[in-house]
C-alpha positions as MATLAB code, in Angstrom:
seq = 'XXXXXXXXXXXXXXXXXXXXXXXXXXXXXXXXXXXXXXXXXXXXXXXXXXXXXXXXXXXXXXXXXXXXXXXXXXXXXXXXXXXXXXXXXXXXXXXXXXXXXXXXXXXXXXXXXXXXXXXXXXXXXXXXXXXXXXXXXXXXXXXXXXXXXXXXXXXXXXXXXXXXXXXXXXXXXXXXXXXXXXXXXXXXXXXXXXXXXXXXXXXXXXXXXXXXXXXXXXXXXXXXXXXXXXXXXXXXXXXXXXXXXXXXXXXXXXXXXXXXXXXXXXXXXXXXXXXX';
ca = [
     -23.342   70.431  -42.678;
     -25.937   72.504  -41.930;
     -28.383   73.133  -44.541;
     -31.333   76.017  -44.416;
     -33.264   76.773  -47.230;
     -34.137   80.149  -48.958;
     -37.573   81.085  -50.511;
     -37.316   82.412  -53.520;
     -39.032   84.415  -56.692;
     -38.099   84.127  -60.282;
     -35.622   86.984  -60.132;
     -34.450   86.420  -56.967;
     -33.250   83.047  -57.477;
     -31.444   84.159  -60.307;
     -29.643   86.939  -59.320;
     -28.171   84.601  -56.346;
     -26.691   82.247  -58.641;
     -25.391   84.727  -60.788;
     -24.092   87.000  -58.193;
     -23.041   84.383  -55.501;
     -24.739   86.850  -52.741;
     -27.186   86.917  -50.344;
     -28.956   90.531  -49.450;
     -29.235   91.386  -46.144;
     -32.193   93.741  -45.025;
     -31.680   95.898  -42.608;
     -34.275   95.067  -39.784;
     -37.146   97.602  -40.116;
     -37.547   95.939  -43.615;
     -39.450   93.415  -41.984;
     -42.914   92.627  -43.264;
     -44.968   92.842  -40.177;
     -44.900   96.254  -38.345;
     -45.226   94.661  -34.999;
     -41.714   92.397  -35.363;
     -38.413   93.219  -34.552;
     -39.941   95.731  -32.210;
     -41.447   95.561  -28.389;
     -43.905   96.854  -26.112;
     -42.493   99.596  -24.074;
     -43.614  100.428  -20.938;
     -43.273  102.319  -18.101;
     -43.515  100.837  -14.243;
     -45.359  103.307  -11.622;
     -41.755  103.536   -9.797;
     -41.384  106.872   -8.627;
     -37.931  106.649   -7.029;
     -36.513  105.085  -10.451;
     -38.463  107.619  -11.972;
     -36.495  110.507  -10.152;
     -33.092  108.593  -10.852;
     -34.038  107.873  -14.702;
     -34.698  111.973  -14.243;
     -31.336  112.926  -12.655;
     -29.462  109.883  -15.101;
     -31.082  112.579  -18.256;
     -29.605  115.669  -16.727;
     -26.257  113.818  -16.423;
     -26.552  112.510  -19.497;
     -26.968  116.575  -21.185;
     -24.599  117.630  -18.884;
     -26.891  119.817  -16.902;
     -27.620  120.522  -13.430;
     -30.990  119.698  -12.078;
     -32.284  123.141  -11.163;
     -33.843  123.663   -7.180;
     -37.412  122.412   -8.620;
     -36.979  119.638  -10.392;
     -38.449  117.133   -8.175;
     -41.592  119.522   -8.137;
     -42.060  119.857  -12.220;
     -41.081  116.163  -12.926;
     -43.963  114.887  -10.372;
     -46.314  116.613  -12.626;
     -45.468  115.713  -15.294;
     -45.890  111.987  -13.944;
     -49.277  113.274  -12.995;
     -50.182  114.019  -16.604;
     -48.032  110.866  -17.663;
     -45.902  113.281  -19.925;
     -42.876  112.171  -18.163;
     -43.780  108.634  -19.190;
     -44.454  109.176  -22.677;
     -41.490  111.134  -23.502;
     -39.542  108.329  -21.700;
     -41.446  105.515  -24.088;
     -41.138  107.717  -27.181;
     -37.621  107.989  -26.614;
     -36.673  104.329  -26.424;
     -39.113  103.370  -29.042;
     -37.040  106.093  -31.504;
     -33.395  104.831  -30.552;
     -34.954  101.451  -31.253;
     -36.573  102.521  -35.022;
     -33.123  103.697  -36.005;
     -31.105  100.766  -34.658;
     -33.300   99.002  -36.663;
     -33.268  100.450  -39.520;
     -29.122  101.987  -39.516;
     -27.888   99.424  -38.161;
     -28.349   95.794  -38.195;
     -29.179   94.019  -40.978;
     -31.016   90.444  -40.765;
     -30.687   86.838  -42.880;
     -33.585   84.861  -42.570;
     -34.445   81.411  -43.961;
     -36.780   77.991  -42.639;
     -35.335   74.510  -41.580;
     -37.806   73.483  -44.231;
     -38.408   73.831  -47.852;
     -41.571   71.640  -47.802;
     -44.128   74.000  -46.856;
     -46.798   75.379  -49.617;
     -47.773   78.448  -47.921;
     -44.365   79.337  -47.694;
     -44.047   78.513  -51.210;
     -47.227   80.624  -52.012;
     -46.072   84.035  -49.981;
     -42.215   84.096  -50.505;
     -41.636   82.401  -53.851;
     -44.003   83.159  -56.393;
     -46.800   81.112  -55.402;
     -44.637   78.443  -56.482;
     -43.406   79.743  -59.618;
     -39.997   80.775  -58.275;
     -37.313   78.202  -56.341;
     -35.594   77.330  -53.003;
     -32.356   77.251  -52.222;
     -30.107   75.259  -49.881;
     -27.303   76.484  -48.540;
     -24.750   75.088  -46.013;
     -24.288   77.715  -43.042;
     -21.395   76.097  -41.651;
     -19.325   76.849  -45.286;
     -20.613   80.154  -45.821;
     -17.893   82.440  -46.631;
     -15.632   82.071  -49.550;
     -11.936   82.713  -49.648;
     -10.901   82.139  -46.430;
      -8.345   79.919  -44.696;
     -10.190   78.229  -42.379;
     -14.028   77.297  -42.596;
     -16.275   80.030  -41.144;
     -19.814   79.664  -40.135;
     -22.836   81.776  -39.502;
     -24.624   81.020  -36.187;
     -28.237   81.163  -37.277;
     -30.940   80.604  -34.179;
     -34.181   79.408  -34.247;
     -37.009   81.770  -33.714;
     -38.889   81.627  -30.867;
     -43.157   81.852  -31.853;
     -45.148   83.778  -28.877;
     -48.560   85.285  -28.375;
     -47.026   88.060  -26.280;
     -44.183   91.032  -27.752;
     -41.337   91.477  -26.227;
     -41.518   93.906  -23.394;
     -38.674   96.797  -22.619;
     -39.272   98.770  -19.288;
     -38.057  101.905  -20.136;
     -36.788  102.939  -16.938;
     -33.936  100.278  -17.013;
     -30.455  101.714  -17.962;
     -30.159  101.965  -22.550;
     -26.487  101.595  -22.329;
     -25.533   99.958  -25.723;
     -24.846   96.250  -24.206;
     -28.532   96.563  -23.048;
     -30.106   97.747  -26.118;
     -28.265   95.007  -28.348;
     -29.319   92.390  -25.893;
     -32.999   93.451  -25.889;
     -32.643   93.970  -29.650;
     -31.550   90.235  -30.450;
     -34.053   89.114  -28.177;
     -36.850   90.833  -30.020;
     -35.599   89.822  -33.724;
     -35.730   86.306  -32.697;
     -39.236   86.574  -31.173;
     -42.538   86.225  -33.286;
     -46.037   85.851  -33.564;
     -47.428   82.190  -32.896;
     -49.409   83.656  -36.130;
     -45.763   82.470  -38.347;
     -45.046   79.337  -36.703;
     -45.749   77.809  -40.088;
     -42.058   79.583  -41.460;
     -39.697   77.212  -38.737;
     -37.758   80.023  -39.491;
     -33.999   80.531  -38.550;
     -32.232   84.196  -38.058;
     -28.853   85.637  -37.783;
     -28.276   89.687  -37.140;
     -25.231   91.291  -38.405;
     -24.378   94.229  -37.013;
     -23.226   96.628  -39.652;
     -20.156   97.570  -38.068;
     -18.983   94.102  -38.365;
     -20.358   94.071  -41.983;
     -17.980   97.084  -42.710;
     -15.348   94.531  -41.469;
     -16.298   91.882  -43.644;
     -16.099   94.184  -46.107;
     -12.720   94.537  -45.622;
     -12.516   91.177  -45.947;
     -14.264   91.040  -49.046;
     -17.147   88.873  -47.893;
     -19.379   91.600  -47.831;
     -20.287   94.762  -49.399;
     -23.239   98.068  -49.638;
     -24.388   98.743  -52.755;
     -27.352  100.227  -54.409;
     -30.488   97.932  -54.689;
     -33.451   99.760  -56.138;
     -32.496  103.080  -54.995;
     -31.513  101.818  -51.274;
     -27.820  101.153  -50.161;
     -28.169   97.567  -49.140;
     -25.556   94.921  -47.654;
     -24.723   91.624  -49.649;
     -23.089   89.009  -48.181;
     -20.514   86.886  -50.521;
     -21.560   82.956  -50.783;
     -18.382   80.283  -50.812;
     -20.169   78.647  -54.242;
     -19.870   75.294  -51.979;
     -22.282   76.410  -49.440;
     -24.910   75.990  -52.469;
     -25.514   72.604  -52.091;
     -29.557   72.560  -53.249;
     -32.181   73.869  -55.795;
     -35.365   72.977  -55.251;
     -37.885   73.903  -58.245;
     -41.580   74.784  -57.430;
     -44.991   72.981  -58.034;
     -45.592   75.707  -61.149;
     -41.777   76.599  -61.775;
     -41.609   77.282  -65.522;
     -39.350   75.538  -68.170;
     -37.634   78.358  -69.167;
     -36.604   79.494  -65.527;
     -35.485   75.591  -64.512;
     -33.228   75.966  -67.817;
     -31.990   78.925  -66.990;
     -30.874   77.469  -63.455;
     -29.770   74.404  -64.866;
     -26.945   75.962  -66.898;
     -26.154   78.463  -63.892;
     -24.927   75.720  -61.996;
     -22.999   74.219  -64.855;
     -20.387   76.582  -63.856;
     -17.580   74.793  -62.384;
     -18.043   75.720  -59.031;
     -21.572   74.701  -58.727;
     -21.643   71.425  -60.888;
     -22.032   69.978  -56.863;
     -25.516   71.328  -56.638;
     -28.476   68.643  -56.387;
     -31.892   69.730  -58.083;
     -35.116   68.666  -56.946;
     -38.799   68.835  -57.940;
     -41.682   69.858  -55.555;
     -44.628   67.854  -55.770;
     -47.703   66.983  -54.498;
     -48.504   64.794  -51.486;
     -51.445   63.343  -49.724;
     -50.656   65.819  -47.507;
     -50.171   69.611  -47.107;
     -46.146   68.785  -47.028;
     -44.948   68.607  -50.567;
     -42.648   65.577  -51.720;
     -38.992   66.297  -52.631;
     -38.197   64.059  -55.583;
     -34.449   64.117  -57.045;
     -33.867   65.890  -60.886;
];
């Protein structure tokens, strides 16, 4: 068993144990607008320069006319050669981002107040546990998700932009990034997995997944196996009426499994866990 936990608001809390789904962002729906993206550079390489030059002309399916070399070495002169180059990766890597992959995150904890405070509700809302090794309902054998820790950093991610952008490459770099973040959020011990949505439209198939509309936005849900639920924890300020309102969602046969516990205070800054 492998148990993660998901920060929740009032609504939100709801609307998974009532729907038995999980929304999946796509990636440029992050909060920060430094995550999920890196610093791009460009090396002064002249002789990659000239073969990241001749690679373009391939790639458009031109010839390089009898002055090439002469007009590309000023624009390196003027840098114009390397900003085009950066703006051009940075662009494939904004609409990767935000067309396709979509991201699930959630902490190893569901002890930590500030995480409480920003994600659900400043403790008015609920976590949830769920079992990533039972994730997916319907199915003949017992599927996982893989869901890796993140990695905290003081540096970004860094892409020289004079390496090939074949699609194995920019994937590669891509997961890299999403599982890279500030030091800043070290606080979250947060866990990610990235699905691609061409293996979403699979899933799909499947029907473990599916795109609807959420508040205007075609958005990917992922179907929970109503086992993988195995916790609720209810916050410091949680109302009556919302811990009610859970309680008799998981009365349904299928969740009657589901342990409930109370945050509380500690002598610390790590709240207490205490069985319902």
């Amino acid at each position: 068993m492998n148990i993660l936990y998901k920060y929740c608001d009032q609504l939100g809390i709801v609307k998974i144990l009532e729907s038995l789904e999980l929304k999946l962002p796509f990636i440029s729906e992050v909060n920060d607008p430094l995550e999920c993206l890196p610093v791009f550079y460009c090396p002064d390489d002249k002789p990659a320069m000239e073969a990241k030059c001749l690679r373009i002309f391939k790639c458009n399916n031109d010839h390089p006319p009898a002055d090439w070399k002469q007009k590309l070495y000023e624009q390196i002169k003027t840098g114009e050669f390397q900003e085009r180059l950066i703006e051009s990766r940075r662009k494939l890597y904004k609409d990767w981002n935000r067309r396709k992959g979509c991201l699930l995150s959630v902490s190893e904890t569901a002890k930590e107040p500030v995480m409480w405070a920003h994600y659900a509700d400043k403790h008015k809302g609920a976590v949830i546990g769920i079992d990533f090794d039972n994730v997916y309902p319907n199915t003949h054998k017992k599927l996982s998700i893989v869901m890796d820790p993140v990695k905290y950093s003081k540096q970004r991610q860094k892409v020289n932009v004079l390496e090939e952008s074949e699609e194995s490459v920019l994937i590669k770099s891509i997961e890299t990034t999403v599982r890279t973040k500030s030091d800043a959020w070290h606080y979250e011990k947060e866990f990610r997995s990235i699905f691609f949505v061409d293996n979403l439209e699979i899933l799909q198939q499947q029907g473990l997944a599916h795109l609807k509309d959420f508040n205007g936005k075609n958005t990917w849900f992922l179907r929970l196996n109503p086992e993988s639920i195995r916790e609720i924890i209810f916050g410091l300020y949680t109302e009556e009426g919302l811990k009610l309102t859970l309680r008799k969602l998981i009365e349904r046969a299928e969740l009657q499994h589901v342990k409930l516990y109370q945050a509380e205070e500690s002598e610390t800054y790590t709240l207490n866990l205490v069985d319902q």
